[in-house]
Every structure is written in structure tokens, then in C-alpha cells.
N, C-alpha and C positions, 0 to 999 in steps of 0.2 A: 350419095346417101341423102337422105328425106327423112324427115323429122315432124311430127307435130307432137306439140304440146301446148295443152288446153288449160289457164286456170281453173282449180279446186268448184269455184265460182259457175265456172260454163260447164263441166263436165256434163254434167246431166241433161240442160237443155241441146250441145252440139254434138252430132254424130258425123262422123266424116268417112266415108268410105276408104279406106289405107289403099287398097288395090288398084282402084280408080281414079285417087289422088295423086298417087306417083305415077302414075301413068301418062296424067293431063301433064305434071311438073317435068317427067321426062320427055316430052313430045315438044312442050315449050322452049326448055333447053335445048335441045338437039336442031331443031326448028329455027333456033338463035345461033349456031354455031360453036355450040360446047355438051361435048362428049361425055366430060368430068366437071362434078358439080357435089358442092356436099351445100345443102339448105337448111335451116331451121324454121319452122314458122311457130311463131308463140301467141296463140289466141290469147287476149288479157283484158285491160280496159283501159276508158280513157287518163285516168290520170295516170297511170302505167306511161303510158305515149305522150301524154303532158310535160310531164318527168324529161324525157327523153328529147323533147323538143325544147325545154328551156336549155337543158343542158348541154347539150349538142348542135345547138342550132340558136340558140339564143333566142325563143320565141316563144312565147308564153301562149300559145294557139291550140285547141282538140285537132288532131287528126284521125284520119280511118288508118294511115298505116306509114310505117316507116322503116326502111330496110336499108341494112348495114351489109354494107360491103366488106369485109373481113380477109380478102385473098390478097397475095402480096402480086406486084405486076410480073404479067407473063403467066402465073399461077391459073389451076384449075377454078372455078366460083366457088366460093367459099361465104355467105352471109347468115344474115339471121335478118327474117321477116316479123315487124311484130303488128299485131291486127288488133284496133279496137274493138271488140263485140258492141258496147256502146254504141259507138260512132256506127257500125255499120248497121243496128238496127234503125237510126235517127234516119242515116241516108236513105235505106229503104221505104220511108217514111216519105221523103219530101222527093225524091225521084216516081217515086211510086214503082216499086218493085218488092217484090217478095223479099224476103232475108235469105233466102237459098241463093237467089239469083245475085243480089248485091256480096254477100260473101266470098263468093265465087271471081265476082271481079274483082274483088281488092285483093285475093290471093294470087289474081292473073296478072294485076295492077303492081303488086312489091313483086311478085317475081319478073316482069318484063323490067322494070328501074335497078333489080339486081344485077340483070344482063345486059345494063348500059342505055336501054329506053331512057329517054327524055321526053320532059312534057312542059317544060319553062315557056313555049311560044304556043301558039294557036293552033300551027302545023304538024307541033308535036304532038299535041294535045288530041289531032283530029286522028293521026295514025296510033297514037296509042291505044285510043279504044277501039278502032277500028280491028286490030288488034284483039282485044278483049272482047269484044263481040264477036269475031271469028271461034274463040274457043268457049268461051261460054255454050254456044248454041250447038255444039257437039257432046257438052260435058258436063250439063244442068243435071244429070241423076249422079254427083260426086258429092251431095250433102243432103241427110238427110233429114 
């Protein structure tokens, strides 16, 4: 199961294709080696994520996104993705990308760290997007 949910706030400026979106979320998973998956992605902002990274993480830092792993071991992926709208229009900004395009990857970005992706070293970091560029460039008309 696939879930978005958009703050009161975003409703009106983000439209997400539902059809499209599970589709890219289901090819990711499957692609990763899980069958059974339930996700939640919650578009919000940054002090939303702020919140969440003092609390959680003990860091007082803006991020673009951050995703809770929720499944017990052995269990089907069970998380909750949460996405700064904020953060990911700054980052579009200073990468120089569209907002479709950077959106796109930070839902590619919490969903590959759901399914165990790592990015703490260099080599993680360089297969991760590698990664995220792979599907991006298939599945840029998923926001519109």
C-alpha cells in the first residue's frame, strides 16, 4: 500500500500523479527485492523535519527528507517518508533543477534509505544517486 499525504499548506501548489507514483514506488521496491511494502510519504515543511531531527536524531539541522523505518525484522517495509517542500525548493535552487525534478529525487532518495540504501561514505553516496538518476530520467512526468 502507497499513501501520499500533502500538508493543508502544499495542497494547491503540488499535484502528484497517484497512477504514476505507485507505479515508479512499485518498480523501486520490487527492483530492491520486496514484494510487500506499505509506505507513507507526507509532504510538510521544514520545521516539521526540524522537529523530527532534534528529536530523533538529536540535531538541530533543516533537512529535505527523512524516513522511518517502521517494520519489525524479517517483516514486509513498513515506513513513513517525510519531505520538506521547503527544503526541496531551496535545493532546486542551489543544484539548479527544476522543483519537479528535485522532488522527484528526494522521494527516490527516502524511498531507496527505506529499503536499506546507505549514503554515510562517498561510494554510497555515488551509487545512491546513481540510482536516483536511473529512475528519475524514466519518470519526470510523475509531478505536475
Amino acid at each position: 500500500m502507497i499513501e501520499i499525504f500533502i500538508d493543508d499548506q502544499y495542497k494547491d501548489s503540488i499535484c502528484i500523479n497517484d497512477e504514476s507514483f505507485n507505479s515508479l514506488i512499485k518498480k523501486i521496491c520490487l527492483q530492491n527485492g520486496h514484494q510487500d511494502f506499505s509506505i507513507n510519504y507526507i509532504l510538510s515543511n521544514d520545521l516539521k523535519l526540524n522537529d523530527f531531527k532534534k528529536k530523533y536524531f538529536n540535531e538541530n539541522v533543516f533537512t529535505d527528507v527523512i524516513a522511518f523505518n517502521l517494520e519489525e525484522l524479517g517483516q514486509p517495509i513498513d515506513g513513513e517518508i517525510y519531505i520538506s517542500i521547503d527544503r526541496v525548493k531551496e535545493n532546486a535552487l542551489k543544484f539548479h533543477q527544476n522543483f519537479k525534478t528535485e522532488l522527484l529525487r528526494v522521494i527516490i532518495h527516502g524511498t531507496l534509505h527505506l529499503l536499506g540504501h546507505e549514503d554515510k561514505n562517498e561510494n554510497e553516496k555515488l551509487k545512491m544517486t546513481d540510482l536516483e538518476n536511473k529512475y528519475i530520467k524514466n519518470n519526470i512526468d510523475l509531478i505536475n
